[in-house]
N, C-alpha and C positions, 0 to 999 in steps of 0.2 A: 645510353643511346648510341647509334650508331646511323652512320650514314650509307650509300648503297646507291648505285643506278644502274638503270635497265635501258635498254637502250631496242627500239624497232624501226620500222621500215617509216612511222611519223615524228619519234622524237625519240629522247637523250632525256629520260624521266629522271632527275633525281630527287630522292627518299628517303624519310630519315625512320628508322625502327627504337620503338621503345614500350616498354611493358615487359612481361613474360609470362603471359597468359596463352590456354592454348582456343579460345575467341580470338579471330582478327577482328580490329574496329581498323578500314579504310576512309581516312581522315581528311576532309576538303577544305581549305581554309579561308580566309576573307581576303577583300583585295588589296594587294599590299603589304601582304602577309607571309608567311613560309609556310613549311611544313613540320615545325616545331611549336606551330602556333597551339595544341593540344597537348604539350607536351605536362602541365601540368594536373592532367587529369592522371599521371602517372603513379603519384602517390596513391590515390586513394583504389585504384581502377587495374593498376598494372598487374595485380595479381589475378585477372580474370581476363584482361585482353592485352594481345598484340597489337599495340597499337603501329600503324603507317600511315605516317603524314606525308603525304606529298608535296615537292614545290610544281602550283600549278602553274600550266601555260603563261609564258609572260612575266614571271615570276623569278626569282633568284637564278637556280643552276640548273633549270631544267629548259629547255631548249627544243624546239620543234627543227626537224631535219629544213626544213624550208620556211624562214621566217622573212621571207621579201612579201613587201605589201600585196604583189599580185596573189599571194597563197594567204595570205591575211583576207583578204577581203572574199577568197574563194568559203570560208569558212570550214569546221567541219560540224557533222550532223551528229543526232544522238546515235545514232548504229555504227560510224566511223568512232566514236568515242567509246562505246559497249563494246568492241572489238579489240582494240586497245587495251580498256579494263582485263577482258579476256585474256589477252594474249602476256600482260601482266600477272597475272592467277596463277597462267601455264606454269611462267616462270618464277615462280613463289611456292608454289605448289599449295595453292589455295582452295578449297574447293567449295567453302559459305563466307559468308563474311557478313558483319555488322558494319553500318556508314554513320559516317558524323563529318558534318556540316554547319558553315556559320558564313553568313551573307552571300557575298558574290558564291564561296563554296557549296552554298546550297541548290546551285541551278544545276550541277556538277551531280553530287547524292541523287537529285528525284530524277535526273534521265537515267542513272544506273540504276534505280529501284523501278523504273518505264521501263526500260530495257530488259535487265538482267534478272527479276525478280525474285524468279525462284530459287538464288542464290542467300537472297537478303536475309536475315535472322532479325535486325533491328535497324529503325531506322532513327537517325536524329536531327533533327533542322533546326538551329538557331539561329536569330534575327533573318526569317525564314523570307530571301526575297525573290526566289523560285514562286512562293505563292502568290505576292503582288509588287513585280517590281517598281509599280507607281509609272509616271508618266515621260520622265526624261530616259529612262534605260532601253523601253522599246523606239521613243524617239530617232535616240544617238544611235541604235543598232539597226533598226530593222528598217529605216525610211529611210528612202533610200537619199531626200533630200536634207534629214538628217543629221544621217553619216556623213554625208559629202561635205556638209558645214564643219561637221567632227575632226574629220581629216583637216580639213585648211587651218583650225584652230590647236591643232596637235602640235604641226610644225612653229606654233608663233605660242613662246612663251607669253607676251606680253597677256597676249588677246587671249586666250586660255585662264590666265589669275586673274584678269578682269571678270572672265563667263563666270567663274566658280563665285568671286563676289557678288556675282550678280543674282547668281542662284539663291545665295547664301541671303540677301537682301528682301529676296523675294519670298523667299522661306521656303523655297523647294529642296534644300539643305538646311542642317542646322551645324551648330557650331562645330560639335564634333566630326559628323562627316565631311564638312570643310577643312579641316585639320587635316584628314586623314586623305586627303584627295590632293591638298595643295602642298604636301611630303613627296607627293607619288609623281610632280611633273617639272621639279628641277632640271634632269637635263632631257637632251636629246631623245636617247635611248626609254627615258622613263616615259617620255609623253608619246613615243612610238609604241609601246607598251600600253598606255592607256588608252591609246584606240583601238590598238587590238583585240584589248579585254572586249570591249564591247563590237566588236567589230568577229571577231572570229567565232566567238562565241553565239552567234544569232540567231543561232537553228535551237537552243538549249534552252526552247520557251518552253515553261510547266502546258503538259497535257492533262490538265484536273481530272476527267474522265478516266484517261489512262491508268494515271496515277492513281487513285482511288480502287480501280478495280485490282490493278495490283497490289496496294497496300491489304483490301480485303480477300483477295482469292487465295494469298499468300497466308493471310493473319499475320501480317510484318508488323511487330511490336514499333508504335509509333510514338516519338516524342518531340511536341515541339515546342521550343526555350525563345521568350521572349524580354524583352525587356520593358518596363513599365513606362519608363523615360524615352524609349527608344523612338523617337521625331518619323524616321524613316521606313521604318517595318514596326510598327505598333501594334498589341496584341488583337487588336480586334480586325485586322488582316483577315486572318485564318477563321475567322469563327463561322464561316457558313460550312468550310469543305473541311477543316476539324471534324464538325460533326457528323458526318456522314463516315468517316474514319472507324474501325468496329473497335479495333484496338489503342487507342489511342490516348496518351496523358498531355497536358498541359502545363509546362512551370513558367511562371512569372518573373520576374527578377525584379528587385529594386533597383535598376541599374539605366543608363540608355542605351546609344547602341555597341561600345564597348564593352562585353561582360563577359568574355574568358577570365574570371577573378576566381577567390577562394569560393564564394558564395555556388556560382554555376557548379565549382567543381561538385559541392556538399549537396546540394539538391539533386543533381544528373546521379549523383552517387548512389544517391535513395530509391534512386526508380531503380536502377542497373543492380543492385545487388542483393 
């Protein structure tokens, strides 16, 4: 594996490569996550794809040229981010590419496969929450009274691990997304970070319509990984606009909403090879 950044006129992208396949798979990950987070699909997969995992926005070492809240809150759009992609490609020398995605990383995958289609060869969304992010993700981003509560609640540790208990009590979280949310707002930085996630990110709501006609007009082999446990994106999310999908499989996991394990790898393996 090797690491790498790319650097344009909106950010300091950094990248980590691994496989040696001459397939690119372009890799989105969850939040809180890296771009290493796929790196175990390596074994069984790296002989047929290039894989590149990114560290997204907000994230580790990748860095937007202007990260003050006034460009935070300006957000960017799915065609400022499919430009990016682009201008990414140029410099890789990329010319298709296969996507794979897992939670927050999956709002990321379905606007480049909106966007960029006729690029895509395969598409793959697990714990897929581009399809329904439920009701606090458009809350905190897109209202604008919201957000405004987001923000006051970002800068105050106390009142922040309070909200998340709160959520967690009410069961609009469950154990493990509470886990994984109250790692990510220790300091300062991390909880400026977690508003951003949801805060910059706003414009990167699934267009079902869109999507659909591009997954069919394309025939973009589609697959999408669930977990059976999974409290927050549960398999029966996807089952109306699944089906309408031409190409399209379906894997379950025994798992919740942690399931980058051996199992995902073994099953994703089956479809892909």
């Amino acid at each position: 594996m090797t690491d790498h950044y790319f650097e344009n006129d909106l950010a300091n992208l950094h990248y980590y490569k691994f496989g040696s396949g001459k397939q690119v798979m372009l890799s989105f990950h969850g939040y809180g996550m890296h771009g290493k987070q796929f790196k175990l699909l390596e074994s069984a997969l790296g002989d047929k794809y290039t894989f590149i995992g990114f560290d997204l926005f907000f994230h580790k070492e990748t860095k937007l040229k202007d990260q003050s809240l006034s460009a935070v809150k300006e957000g960017i759009s799915k065609k400022q981010f499919a430009d990016f992609i682009l201008d990414f490609c140029r410099h890789e020398g990329i010319e298709r590419f296969s996507i794979i995605g897992y939670s927050m990383g999956t709002h990321y995958a379905t606007v480049v496969v909106e966007e960029l289609a006729g690029m895509v060869d395969e598409c793959i969304i697990a714990a897929p929450s581009s399809l329904n992010p439920g009701k606090l993700i458009p809350f905190f981003s897109k209202n604008k009274t919201g957000n405004k509560i987001l923000e006051k609640l970002a800068l105050n540790e106390t009142i922040l691990v309070r909200m998340l208990k709160l959520f967690k009590r009410l069961r609009l979280i469950d154990a493990e997304a509470y886990k994984i949310l109250y790692g990510e707002i220790g300091t300062a930085e991390l909880r400026f970070n977690f508003y951003a996630c949801f805060t910059y990110l706003r414009f990167f709501e699934t267009d079902e319509a869109m999507l659909l006609k591009a997954l069919n007009e394309q025939n973009i082999k589609s697959i999408f990984i669930f977990g059976k446990r999974d409290k927050a994106f549960p398999p029966g999310i996807g089952k109306e606009f699944i089906a309408k999908v031409n190409n399209a499989s379906v894997i379950v996991l025994n798992e919740g909403h942690e399931m980058i394990k051996r199992d995902f790898v073994a099953r994703l393996s089956d479809m892909l090879l």
